[in-house]
C-alpha positions as CSV (number, residue, x, y, z in Angstrom):
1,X,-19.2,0.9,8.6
2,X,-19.3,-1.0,4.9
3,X,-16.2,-2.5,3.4
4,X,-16.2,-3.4,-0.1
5,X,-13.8,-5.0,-2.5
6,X,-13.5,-4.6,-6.5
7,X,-11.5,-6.3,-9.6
8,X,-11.4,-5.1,-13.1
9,X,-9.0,-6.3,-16.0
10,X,-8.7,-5.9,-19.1
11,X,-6.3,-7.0,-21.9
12,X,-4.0,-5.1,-24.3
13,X,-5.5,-4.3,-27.7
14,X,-4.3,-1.5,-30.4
15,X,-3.8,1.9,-29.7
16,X,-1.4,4.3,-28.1
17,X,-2.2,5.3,-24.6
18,X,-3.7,3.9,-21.7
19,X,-5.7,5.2,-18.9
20,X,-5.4,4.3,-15.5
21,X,-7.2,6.2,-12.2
22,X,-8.4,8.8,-15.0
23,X,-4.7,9.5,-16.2
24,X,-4.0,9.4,-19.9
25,X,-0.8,7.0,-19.7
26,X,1.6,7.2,-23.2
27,X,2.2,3.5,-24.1
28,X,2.6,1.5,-27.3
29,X,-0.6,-0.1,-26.6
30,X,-4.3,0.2,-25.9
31,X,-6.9,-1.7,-23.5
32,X,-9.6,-3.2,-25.0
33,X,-13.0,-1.9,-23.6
34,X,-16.6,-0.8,-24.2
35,X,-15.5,2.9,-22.1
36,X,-12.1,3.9,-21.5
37,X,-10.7,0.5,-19.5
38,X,-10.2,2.3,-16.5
39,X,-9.3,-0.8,-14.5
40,X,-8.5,1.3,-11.6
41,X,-11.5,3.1,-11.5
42,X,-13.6,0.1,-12.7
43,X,-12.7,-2.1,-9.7
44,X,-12.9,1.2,-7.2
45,X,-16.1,1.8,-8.4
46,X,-16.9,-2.4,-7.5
47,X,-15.9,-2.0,-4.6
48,X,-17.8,1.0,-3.8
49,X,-21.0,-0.5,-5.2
50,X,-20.1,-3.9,-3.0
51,X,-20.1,-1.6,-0.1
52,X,-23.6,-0.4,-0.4
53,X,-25.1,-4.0,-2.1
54,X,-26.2,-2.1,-5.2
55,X,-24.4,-4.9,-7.8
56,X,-21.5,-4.2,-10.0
57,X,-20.3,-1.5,-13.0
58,X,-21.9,-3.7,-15.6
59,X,-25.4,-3.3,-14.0
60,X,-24.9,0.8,-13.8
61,X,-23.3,0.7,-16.9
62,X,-23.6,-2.0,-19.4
63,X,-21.3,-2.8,-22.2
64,X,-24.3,-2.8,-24.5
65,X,-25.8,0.6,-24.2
66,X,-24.1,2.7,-26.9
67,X,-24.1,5.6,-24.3
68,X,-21.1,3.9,-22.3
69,X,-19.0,3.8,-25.6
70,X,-15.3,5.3,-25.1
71,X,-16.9,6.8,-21.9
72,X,-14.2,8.8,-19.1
73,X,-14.7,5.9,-16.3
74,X,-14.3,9.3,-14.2
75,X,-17.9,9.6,-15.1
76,X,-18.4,6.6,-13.7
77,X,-16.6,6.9,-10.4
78,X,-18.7,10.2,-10.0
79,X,-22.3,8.8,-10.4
80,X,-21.2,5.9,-8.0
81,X,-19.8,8.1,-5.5
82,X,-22.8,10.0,-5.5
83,X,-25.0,7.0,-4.3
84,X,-22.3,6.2,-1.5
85,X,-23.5,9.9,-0.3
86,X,-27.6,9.3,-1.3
87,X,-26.8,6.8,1.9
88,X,-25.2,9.0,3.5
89,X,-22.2,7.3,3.6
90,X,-18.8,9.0,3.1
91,X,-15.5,7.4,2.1
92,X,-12.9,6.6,4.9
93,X,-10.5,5.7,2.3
94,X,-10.0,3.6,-0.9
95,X,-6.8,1.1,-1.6
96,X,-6.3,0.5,-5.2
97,X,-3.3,-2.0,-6.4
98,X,-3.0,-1.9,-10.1
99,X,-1.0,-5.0,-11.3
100,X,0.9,-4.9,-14.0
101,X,4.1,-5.8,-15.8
102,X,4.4,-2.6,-18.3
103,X,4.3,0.3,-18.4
104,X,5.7,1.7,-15.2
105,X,2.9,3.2,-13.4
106,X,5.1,5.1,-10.2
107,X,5.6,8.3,-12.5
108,X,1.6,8.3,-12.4
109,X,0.6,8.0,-9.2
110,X,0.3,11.4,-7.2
111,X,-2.1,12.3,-10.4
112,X,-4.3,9.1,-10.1
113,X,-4.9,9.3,-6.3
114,X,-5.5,13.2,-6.8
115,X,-8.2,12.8,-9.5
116,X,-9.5,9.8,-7.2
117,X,-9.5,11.8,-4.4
118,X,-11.3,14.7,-6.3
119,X,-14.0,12.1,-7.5
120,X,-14.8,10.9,-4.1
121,X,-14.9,14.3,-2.9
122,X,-12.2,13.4,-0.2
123,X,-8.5,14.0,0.8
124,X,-5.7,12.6,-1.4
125,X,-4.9,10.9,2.1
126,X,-7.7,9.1,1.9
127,X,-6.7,7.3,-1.7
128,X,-3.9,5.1,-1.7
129,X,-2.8,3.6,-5.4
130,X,0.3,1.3,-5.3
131,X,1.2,-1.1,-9.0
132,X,2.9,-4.4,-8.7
133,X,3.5,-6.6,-11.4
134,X,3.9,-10.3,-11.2
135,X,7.4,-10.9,-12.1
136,X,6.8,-12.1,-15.4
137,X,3.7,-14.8,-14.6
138,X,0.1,-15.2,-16.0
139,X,-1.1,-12.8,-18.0
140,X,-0.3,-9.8,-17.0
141,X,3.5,-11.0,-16.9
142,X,3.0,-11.8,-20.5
143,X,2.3,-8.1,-20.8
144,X,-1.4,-9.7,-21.7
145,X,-3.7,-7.1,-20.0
146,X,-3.4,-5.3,-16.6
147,X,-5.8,-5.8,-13.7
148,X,-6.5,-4.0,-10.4
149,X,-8.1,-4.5,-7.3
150,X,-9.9,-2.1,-4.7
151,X,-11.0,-2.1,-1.0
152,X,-12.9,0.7,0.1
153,X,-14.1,1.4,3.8
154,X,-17.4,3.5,4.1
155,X,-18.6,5.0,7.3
156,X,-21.8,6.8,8.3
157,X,-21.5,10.8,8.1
């Protein structure tokens, strides 16, 4: 059994859509990143790395190689998943808490935790992905950026 825990934020920038947990999210703002700024999938794919000691999403996939430029983090969330399995590992499940103050995220959910689920190659009842905000404090209250955090739990297949 491996546990492993992830965090990913990123602030608000231009644009007109977000994506969180690979779902294109209308909005009257952007993230600022290097890929998409996935910050669900960027802390679930922490976490998964964590699990199996093989370093963080920068170290897979740096900011400073051109190829990672607008990338679908589902990309990402695929390649890691696939070293989970190299170690033959499988997912038990994955807990993802998205924090943020706007926009509301419930509408979204079924669709992040299926693609999740998809990526991982597991159940959708395996994938749980709840949002919170922070009533209002530190950044994310300020409607600065949004953060999440994941915990995954790996098991031998």
């Amino acid at each position: 059994m491996r546990i492993g825990h992830g965090f990913d934020v990123h602030a608000f920038d231009e644009g007109d859509f977000i994506t969180l947990g690979g779902v294109r999210i209308p909005y009257h703002r952007g993230l600022r990143a290097h890929s998409d700024g996935d910050v669900a999938l960027h802390a679930l794919c922490d976490a998964l790395l964590g699990a199996i000691a093989e370093g963080d999403i920068g170290v897979h996939f740096p900011d400073t190689d051109p190829r990672w430029q607008g990338a679908d983090s589902r990309i990402f969330l695929r390649q890691v998943a696939a070293l989970v399995r190299d170690r033959d590992l499988g997912v038990a499940n994955a807990d993802l808490t998205v924090v943020a103050q706007s926009p509301r995220l419930r509408p979204f959910i079924d669709e992040m935790r299926n693609n999740i689920a998809s990526d991982l190659q597991v159940e959708p009842s395996q994938v749980n992905v709840k949002a919170t905000t922070t009533e209002g404090l530190g950044f994310s209250g300020r409607s600065e950026g949004i953060a999440a955090f994941a915990v995954v739990l790996l098991l031998g297949r």
